[in-house]
CHARMM internal coordinates of N, CA and C (Angstrom, degrees):
IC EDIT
DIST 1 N 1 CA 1.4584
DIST 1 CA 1 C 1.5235
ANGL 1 N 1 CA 1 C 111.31
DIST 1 C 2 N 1.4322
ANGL 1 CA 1 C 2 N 117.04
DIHE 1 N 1 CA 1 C 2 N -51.06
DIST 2 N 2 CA 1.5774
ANGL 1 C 2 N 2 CA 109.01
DIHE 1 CA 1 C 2 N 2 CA 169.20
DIST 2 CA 2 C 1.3743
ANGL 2 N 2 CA 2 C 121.24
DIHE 1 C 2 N 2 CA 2 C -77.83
DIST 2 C 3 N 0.9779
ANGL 2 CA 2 C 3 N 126.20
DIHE 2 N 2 CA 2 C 3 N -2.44
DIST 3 N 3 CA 1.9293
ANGL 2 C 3 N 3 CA 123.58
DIHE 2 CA 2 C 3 N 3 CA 136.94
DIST 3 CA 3 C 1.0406
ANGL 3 N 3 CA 3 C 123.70
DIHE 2 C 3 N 3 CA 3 C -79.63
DIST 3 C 4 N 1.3625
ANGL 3 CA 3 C 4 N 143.38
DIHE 3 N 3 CA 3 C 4 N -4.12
DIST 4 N 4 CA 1.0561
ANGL 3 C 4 N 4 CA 156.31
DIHE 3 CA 3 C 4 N 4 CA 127.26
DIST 4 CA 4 C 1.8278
ANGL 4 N 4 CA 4 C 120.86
DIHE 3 C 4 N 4 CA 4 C -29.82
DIST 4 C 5 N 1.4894
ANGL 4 CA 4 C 5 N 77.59
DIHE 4 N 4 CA 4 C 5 N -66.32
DIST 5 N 5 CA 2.3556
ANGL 4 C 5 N 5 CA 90.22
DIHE 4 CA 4 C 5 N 5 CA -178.38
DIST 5 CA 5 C 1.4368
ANGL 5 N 5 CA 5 C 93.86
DIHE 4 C 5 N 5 CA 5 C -99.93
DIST 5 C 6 N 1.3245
ANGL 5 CA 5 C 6 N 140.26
DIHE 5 N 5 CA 5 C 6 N 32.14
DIST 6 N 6 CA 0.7601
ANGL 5 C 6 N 6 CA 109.15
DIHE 5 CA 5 C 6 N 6 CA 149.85
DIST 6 CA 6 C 2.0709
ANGL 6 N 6 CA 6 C 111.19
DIHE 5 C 6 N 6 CA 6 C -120.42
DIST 6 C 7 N 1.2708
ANGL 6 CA 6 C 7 N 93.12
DIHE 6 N 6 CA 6 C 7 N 12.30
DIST 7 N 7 CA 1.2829
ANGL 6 C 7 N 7 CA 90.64
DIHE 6 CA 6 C 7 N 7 CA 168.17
DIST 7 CA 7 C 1.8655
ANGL 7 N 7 CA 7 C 109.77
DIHE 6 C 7 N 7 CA 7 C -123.47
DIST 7 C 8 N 1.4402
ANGL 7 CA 7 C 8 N 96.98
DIHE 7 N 7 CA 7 C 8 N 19.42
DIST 8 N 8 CA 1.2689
ANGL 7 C 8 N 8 CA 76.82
DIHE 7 CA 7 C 8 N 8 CA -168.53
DIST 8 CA 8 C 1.7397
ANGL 8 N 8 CA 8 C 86.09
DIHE 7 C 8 N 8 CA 8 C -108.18
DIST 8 C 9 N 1.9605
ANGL 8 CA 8 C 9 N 114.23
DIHE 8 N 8 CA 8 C 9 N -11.92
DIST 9 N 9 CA 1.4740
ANGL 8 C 9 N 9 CA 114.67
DIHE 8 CA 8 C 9 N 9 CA 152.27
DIST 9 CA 9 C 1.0977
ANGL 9 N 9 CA 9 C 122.33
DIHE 8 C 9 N 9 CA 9 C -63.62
DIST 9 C 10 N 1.1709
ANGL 9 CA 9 C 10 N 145.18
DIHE 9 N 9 CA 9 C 10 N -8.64
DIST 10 N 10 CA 1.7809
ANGL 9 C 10 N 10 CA 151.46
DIHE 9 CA 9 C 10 N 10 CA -143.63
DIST 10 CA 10 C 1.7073
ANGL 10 N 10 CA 10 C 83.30
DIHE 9 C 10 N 10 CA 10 C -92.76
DIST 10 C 11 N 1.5984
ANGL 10 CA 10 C 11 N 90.90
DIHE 10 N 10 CA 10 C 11 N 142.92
DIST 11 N 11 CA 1.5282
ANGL 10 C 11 N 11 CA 120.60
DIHE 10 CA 10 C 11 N 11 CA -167.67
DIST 11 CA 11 C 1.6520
ANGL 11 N 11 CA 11 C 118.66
DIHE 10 C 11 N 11 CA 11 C -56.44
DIST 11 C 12 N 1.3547
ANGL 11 CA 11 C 12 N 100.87
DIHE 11 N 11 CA 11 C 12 N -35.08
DIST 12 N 12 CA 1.5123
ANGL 11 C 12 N 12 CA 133.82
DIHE 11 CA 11 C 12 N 12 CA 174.88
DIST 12 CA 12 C 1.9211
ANGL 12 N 12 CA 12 C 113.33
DIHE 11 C 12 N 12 CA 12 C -44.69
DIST 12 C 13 N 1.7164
ANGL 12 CA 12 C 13 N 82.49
DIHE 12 N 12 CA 12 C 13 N -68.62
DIST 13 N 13 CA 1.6952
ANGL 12 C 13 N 13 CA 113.59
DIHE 12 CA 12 C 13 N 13 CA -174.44
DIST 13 CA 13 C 1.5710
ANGL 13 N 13 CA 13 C 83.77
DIHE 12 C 13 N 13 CA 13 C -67.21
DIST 13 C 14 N 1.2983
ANGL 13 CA 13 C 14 N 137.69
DIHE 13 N 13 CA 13 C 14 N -107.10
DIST 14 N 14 CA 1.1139
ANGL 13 C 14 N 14 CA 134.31
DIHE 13 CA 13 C 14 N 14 CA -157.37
DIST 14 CA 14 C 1.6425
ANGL 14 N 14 CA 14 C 131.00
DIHE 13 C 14 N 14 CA 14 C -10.90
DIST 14 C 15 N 1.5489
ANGL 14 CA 14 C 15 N 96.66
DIHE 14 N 14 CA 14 C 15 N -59.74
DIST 15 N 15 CA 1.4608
ANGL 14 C 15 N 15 CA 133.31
DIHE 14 CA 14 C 15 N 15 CA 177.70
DIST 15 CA 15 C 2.1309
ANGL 15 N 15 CA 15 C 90.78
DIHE 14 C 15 N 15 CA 15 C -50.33
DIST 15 C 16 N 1.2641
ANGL 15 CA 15 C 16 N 130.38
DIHE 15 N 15 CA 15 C 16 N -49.88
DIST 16 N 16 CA 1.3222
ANGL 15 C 16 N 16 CA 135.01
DIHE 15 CA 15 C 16 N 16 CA -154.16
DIST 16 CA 16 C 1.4139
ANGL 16 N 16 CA 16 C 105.64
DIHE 15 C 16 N 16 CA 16 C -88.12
DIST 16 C 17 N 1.4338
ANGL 16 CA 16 C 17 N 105.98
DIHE 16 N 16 CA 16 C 17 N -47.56
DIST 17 N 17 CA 1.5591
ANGL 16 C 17 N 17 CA 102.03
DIHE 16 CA 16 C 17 N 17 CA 178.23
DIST 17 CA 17 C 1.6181
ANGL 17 N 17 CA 17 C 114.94
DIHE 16 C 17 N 17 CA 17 C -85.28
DIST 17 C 18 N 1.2515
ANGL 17 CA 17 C 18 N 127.18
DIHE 17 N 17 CA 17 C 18 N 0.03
DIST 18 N 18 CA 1.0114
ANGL 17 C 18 N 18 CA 117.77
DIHE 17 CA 17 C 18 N 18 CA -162.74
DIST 18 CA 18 C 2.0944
ANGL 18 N 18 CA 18 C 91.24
DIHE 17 C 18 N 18 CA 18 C -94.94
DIST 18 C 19 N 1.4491
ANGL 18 CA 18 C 19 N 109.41
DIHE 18 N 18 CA 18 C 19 N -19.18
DIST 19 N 19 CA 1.3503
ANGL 18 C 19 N 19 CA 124.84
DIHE 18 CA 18 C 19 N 19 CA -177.91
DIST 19 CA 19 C 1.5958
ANGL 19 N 19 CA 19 C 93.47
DIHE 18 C 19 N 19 CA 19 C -68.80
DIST 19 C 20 N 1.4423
ANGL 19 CA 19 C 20 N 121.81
DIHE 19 N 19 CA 19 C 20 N -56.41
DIST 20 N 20 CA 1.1805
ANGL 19 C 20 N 20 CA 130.68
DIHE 19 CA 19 C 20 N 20 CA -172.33
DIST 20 CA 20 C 1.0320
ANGL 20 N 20 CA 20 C 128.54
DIHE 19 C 20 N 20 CA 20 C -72.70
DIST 20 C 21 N 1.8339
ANGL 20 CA 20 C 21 N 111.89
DIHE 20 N 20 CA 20 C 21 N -9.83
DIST 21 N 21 CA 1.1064
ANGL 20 C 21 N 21 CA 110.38
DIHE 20 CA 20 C 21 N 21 CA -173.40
DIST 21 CA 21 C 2.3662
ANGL 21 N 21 CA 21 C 100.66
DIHE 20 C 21 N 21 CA 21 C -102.91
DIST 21 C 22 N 1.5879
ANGL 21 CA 21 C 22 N 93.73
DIHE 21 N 21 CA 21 C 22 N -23.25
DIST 22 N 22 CA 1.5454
ANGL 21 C 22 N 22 CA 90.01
DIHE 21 CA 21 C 22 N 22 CA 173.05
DIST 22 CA 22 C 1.7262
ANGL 22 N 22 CA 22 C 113.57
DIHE 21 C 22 N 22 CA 22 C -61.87
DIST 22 C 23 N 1.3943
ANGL 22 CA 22 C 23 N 90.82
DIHE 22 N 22 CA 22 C 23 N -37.28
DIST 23 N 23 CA 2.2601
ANGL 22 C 23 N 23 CA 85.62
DIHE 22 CA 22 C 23 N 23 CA -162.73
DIST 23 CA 23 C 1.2907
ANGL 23 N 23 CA 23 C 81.39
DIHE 22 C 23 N 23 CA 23 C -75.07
DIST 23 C 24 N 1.3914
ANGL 23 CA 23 C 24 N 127.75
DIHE 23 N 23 CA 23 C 24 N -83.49
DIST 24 N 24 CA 1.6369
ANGL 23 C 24 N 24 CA 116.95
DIHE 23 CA 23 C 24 N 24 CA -168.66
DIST 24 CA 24 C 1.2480
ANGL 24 N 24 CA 24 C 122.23
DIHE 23 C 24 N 24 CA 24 C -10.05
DIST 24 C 25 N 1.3899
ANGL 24 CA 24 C 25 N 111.28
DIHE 24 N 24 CA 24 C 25 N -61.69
DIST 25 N 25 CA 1.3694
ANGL 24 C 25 N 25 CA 132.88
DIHE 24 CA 24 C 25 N 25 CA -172.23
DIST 25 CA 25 C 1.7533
ANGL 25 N 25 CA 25 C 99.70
DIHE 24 C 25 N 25 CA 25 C -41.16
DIST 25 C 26 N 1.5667
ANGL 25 CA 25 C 26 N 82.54
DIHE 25 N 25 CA 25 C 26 N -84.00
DIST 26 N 26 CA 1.3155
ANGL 25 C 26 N 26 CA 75.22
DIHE 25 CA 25 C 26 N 26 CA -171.40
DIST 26 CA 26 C 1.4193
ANGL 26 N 26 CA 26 C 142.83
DIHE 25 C 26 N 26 CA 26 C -79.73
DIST 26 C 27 N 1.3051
ANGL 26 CA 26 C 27 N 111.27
DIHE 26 N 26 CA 26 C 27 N 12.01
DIST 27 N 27 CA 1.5349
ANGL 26 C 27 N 27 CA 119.85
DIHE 26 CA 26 C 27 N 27 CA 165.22
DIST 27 CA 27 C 1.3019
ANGL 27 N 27 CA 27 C 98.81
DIHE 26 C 27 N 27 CA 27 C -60.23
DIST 27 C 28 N 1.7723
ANGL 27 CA 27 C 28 N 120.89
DIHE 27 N 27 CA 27 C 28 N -39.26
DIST 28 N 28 CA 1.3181
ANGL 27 C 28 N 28 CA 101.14
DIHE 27 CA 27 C 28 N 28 CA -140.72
DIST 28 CA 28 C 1.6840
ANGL 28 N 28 CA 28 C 96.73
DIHE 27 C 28 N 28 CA 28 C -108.57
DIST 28 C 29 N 1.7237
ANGL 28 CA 28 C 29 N 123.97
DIHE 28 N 28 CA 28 C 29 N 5.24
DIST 29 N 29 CA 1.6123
ANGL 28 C 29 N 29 CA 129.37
DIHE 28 CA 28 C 29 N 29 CA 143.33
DIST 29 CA 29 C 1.2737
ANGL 29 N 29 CA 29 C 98.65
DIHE 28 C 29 N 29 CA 29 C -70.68
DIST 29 C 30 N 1.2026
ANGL 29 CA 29 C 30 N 127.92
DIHE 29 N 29 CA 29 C 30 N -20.35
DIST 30 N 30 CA 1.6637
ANGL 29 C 30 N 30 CA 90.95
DIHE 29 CA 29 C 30 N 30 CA 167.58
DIST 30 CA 30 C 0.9564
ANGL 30 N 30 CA 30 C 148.05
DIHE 29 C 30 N 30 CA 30 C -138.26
DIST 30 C 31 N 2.0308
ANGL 30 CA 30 C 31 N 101.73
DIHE 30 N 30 CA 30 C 31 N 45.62
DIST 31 N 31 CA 1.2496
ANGL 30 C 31 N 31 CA 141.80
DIHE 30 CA 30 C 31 N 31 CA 159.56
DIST 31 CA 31 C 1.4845
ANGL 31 N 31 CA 31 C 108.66
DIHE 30 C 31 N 31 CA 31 C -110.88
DIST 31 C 32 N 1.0715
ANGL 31 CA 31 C 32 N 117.65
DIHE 31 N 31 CA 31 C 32 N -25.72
DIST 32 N 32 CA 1.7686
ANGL 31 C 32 N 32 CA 112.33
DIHE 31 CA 31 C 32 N 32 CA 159.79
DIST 32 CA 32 C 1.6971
ANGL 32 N 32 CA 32 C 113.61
DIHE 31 C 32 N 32 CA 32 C -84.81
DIST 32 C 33 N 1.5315
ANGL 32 CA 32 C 33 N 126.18
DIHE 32 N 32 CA 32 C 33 N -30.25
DIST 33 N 33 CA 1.6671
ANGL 32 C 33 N 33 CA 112.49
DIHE 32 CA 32 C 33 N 33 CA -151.52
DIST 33 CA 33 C 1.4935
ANGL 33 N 33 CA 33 C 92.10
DIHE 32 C 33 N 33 CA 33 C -141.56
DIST 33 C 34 N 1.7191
ANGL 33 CA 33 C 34 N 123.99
DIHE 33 N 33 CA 33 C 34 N 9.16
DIST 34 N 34 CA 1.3979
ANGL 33 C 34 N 34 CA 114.70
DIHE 33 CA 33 C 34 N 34 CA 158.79
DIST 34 CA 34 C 1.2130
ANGL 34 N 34 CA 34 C 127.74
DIHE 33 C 34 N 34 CA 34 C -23.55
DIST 34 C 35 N 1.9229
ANGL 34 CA 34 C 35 N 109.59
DIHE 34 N 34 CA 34 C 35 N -70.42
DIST 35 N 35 CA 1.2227
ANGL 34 C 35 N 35 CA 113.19
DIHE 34 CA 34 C 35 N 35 CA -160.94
DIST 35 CA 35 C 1.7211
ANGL 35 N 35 CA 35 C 106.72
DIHE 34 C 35 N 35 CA 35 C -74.86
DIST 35 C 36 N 0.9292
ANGL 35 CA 35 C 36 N 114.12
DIHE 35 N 35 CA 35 C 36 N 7.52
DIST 36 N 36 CA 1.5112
ANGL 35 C 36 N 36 CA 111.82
DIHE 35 CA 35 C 36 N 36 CA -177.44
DIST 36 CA 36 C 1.5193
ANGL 36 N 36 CA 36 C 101.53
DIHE 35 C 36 N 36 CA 36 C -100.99
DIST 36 C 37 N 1.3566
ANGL 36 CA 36 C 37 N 106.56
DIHE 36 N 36 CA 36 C 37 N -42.01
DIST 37 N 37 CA 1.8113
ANGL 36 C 37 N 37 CA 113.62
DIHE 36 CA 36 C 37 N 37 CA 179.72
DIST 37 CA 37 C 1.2351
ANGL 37 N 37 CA 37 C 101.65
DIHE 36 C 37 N 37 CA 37 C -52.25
DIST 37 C 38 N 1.4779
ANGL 37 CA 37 C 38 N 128.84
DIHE 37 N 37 CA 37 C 38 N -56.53
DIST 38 N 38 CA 1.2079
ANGL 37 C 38 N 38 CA 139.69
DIHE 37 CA 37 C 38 N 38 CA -168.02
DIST 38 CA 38 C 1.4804
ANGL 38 N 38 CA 38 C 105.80
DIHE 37 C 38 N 38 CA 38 C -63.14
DIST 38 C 39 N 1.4776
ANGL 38 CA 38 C 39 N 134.48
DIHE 38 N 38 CA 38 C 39 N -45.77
DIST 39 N 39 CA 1.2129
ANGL 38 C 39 N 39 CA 128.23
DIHE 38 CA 38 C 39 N 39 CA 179.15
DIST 39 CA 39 C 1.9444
ANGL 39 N 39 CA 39 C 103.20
DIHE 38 C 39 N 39 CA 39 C -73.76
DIST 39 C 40 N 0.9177
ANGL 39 CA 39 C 40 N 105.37
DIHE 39 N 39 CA 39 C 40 N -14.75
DIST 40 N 40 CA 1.9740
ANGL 39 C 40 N 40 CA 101.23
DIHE 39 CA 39 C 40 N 40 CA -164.91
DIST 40 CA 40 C 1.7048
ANGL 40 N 40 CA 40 C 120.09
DIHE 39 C 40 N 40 CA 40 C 63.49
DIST 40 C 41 N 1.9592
ANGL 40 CA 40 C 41 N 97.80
DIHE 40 N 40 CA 40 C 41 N 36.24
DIST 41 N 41 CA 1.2396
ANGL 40 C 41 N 41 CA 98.64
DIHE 40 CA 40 C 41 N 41 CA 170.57
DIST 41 CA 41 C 1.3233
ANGL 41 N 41 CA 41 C 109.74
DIHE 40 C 41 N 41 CA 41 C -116.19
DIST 41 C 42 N 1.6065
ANGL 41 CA 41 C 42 N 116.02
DIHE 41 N 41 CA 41 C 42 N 70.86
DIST 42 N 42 CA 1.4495
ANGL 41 C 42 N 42 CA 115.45
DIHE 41 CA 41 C 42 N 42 CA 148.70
DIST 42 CA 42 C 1.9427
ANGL 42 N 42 CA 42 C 147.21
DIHE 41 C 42 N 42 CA 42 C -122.84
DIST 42 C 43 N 1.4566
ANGL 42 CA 42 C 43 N 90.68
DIHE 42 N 42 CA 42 C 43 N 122.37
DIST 43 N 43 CA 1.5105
ANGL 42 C 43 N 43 CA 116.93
DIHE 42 CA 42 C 43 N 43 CA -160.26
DIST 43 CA 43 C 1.9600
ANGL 43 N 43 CA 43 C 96.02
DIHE 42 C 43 N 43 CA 43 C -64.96
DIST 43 C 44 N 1.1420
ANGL 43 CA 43 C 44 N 98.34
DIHE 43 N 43 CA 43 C 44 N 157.09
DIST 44 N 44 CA 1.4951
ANGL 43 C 44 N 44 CA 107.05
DIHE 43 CA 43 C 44 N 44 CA 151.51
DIST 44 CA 44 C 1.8181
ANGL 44 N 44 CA 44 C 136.84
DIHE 43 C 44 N 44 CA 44 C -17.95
DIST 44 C 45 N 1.3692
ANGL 44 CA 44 C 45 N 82.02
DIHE 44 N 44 CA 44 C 45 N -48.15
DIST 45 N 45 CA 1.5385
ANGL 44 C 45 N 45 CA 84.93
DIHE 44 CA 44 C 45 N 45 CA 177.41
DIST 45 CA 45 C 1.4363
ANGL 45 N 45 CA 45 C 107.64
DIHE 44 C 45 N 45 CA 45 C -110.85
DIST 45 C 46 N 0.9854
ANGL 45 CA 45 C 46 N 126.01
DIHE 45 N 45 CA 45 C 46 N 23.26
DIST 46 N 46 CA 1.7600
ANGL 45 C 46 N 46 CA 114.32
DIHE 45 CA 45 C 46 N 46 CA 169.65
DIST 46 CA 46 C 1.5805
ANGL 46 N 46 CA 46 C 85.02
DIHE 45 C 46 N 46 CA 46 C -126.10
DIST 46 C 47 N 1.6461
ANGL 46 CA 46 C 47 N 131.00
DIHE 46 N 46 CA 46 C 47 N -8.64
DIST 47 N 47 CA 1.4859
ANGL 46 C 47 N 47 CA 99.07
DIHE 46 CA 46 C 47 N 47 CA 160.38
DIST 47 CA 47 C 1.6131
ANGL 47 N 47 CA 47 C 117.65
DIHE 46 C 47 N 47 CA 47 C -90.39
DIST 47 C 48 N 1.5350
ANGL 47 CA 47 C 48 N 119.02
DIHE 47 N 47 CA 47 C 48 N 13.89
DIST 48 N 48 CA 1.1564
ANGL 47 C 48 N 48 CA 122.25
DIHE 47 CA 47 C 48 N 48 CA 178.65
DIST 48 CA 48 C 1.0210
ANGL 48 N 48 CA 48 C 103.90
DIHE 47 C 48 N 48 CA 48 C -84.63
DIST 48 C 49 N 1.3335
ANGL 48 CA 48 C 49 N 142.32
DIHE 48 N 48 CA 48 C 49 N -45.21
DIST 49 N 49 CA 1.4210
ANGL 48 C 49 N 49 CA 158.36
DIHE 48 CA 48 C 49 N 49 CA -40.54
DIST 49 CA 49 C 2.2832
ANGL 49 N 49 CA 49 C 67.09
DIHE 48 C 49 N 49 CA 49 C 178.72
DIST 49 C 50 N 1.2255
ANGL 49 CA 49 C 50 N 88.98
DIHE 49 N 49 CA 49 C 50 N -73.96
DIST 50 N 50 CA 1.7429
ANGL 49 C 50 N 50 CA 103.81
DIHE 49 CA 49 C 50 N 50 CA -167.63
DIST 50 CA 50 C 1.4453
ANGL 50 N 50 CA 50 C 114.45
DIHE 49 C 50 N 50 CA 50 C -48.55
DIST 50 C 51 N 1.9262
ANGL 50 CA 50 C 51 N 99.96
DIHE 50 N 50 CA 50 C 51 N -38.68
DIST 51 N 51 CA 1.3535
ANGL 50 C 51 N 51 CA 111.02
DIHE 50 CA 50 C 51 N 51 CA 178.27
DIST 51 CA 51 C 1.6771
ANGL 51 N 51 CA 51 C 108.63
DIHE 50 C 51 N 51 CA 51 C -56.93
DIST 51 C 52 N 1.2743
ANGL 51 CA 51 C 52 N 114.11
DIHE 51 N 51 CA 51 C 52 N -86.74
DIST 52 N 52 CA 1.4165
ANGL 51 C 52 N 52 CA 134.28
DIHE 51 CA 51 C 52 N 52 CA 137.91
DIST 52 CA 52 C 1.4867
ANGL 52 N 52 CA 52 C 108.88
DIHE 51 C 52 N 52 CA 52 C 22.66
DIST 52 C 53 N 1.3840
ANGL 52 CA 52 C 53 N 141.86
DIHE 52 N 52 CA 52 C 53 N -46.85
DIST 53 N 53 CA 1.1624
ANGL 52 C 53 N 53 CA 155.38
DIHE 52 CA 52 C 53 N 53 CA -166.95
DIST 53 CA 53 C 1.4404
ANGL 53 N 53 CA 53 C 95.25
DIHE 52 C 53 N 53 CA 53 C -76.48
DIST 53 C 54 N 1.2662
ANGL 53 CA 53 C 54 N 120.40
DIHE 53 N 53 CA 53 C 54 N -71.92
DIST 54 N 54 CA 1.5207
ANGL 53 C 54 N 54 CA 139.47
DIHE 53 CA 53 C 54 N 54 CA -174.26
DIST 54 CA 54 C 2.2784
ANGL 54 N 54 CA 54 C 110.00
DIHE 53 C 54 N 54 CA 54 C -47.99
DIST 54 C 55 N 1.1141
ANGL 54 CA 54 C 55 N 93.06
DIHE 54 N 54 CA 54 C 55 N -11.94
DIST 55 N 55 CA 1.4236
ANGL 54 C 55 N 55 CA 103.00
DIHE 54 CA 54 C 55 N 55 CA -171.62
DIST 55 CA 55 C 1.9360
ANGL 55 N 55 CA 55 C 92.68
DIHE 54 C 55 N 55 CA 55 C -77.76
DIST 55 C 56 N 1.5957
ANGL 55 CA 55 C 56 N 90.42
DIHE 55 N 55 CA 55 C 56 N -77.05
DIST 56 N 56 CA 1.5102
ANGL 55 C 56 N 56 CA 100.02
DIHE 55 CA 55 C 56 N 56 CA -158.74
DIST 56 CA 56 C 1.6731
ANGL 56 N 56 CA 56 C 119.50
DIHE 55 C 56 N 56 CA 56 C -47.24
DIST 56 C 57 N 1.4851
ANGL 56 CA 56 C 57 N 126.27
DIHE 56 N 56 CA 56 C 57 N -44.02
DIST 57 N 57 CA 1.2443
ANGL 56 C 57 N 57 CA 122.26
DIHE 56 CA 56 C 57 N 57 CA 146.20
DIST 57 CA 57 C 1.6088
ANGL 57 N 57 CA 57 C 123.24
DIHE 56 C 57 N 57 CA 57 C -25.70
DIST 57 C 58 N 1.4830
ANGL 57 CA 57 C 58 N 114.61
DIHE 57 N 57 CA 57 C 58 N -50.20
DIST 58 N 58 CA 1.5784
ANGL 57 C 58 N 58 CA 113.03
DIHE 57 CA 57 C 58 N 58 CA -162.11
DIST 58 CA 58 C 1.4752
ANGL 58 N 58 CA 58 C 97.69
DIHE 57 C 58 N 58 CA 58 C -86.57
DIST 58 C 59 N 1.6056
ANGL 58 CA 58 C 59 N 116.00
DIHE 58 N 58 CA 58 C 59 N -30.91
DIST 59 N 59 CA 1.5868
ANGL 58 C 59 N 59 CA 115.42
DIHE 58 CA 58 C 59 N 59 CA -178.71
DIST 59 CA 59 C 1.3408
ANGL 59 N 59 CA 59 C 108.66
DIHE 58 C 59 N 59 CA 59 C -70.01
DIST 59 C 60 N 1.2502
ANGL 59 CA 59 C 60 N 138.15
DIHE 59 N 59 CA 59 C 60 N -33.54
DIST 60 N 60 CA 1.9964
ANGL 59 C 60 N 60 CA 159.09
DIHE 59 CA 59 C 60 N 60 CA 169.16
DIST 60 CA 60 C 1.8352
ANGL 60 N 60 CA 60 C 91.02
DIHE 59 C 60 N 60 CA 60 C -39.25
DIST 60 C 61 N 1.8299
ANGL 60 CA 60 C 61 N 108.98
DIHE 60 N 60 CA 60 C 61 N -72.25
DIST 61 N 61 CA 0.9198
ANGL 60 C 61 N 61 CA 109.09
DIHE 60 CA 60 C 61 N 61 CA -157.49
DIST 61 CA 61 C 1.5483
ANGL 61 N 61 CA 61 C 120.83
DIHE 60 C 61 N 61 CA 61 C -76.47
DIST 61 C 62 N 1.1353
ANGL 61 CA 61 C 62 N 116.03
DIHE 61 N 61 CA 61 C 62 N -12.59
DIST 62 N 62 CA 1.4266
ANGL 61 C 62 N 62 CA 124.14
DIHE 61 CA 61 C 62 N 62 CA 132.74
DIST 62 CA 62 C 1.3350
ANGL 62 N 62 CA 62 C 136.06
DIHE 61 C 62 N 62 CA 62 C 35.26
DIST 62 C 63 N 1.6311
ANGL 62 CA 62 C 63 N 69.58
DIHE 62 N 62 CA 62 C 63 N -131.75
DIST 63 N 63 CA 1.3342
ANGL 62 C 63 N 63 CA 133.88
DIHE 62 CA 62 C 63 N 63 CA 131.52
DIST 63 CA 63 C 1.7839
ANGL 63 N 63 CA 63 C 123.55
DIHE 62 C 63 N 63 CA 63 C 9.07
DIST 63 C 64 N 1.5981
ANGL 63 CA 63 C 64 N 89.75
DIHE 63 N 63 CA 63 C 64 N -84.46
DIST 64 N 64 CA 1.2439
ANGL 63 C 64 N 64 CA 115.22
DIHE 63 CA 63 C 64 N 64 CA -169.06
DIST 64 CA 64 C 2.0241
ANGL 64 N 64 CA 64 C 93.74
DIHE 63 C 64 N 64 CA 64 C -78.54
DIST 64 C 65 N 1.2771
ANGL 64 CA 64 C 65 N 123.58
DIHE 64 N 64 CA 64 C 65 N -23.30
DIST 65 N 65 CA 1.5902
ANGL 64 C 65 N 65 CA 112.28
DIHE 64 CA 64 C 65 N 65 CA 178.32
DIST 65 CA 65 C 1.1215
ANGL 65 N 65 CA 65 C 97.52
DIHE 64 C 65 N 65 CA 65 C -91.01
DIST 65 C 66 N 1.0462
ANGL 65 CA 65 C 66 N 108.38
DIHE 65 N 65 CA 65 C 66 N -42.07
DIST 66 N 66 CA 2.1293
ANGL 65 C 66 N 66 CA 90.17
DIHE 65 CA 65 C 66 N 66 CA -178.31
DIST 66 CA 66 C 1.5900
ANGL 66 N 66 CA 66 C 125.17
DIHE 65 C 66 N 66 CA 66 C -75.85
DIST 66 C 67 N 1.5511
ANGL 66 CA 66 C 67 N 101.45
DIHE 66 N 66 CA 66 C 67 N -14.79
DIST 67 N 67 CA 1.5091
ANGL 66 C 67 N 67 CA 106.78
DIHE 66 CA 66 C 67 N 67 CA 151.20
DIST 67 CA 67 C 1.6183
ANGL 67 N 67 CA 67 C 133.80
DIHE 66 C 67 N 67 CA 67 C -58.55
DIST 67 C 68 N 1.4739
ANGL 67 CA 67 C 68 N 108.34
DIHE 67 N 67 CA 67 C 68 N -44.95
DIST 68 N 68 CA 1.1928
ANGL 67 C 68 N 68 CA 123.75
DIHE 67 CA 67 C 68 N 68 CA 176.44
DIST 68 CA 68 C 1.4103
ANGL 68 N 68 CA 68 C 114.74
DIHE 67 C 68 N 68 CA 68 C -82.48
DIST 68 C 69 N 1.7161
ANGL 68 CA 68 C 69 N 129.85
DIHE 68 N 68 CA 68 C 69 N -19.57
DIST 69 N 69 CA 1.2121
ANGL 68 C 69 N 69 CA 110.44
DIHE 68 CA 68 C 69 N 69 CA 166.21
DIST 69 CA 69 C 1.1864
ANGL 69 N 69 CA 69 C 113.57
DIHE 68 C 69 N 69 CA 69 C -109.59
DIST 69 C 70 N 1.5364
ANGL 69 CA 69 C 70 N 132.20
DIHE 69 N 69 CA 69 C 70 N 18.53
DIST 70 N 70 CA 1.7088
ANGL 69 C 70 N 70 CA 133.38
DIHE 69 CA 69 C 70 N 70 CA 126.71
DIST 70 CA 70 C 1.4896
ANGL 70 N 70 CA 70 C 112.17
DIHE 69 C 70 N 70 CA 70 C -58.58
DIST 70 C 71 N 0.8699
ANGL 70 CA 70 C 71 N 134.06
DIHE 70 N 70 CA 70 C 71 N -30.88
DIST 71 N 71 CA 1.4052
ANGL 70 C 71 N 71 CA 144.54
DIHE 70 CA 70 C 71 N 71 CA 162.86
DIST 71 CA 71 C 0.9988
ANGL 71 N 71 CA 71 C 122.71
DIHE 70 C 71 N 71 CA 71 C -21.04
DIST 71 C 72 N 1.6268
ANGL 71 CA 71 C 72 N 100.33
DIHE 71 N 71 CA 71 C 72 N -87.50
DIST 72 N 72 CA 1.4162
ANGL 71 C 72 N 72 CA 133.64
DIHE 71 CA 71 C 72 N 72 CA -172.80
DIST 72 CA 72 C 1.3845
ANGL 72 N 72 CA 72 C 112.29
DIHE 71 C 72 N 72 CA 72 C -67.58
DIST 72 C 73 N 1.5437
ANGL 72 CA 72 C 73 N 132.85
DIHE 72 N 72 CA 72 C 73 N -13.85
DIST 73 N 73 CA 1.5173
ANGL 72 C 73 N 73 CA 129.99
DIHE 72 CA 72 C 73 N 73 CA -177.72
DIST 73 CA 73 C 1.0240
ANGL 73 N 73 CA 73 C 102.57
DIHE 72 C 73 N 73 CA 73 C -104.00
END
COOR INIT
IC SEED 1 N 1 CA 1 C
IC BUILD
């Protein structure tokens, strides 16, 4: 488990998903919460909702690097 978090803290991983987690992110606020952006009707919980979006991309990409460099050793 602490080879685990500690590569899934490593400067590399962070630095990559956090890239993957903005475009993802936000392609996909603004294919889910466009028409609301566009009107300026957002409440509390659809900006959680927005936050929330930006997670699952960066948690995926992860994921998928700390998979592949358990992998590779």
């Amino acid at each position: 488990m602490s080879k685990w978090l500690s590569l899934a803290l490593d400067r590399e991983t962070v630095r990559r998903s956090t890239k993957v987690g903005l475009i993802v992110g936000t392609v996909l606020v603004c294919i889910n919460h466009g028409d609301a952006l566009l009107a300026g009707n957002i409440d509390m919980n659809r900006a959680a909702k927005m936050i929330l979006t930006y997670f699952v991309p960066y948690l995926v990409s992860t994921y998928a690097s700390l998979s592949a460099k358990l992998e590779s050793e």
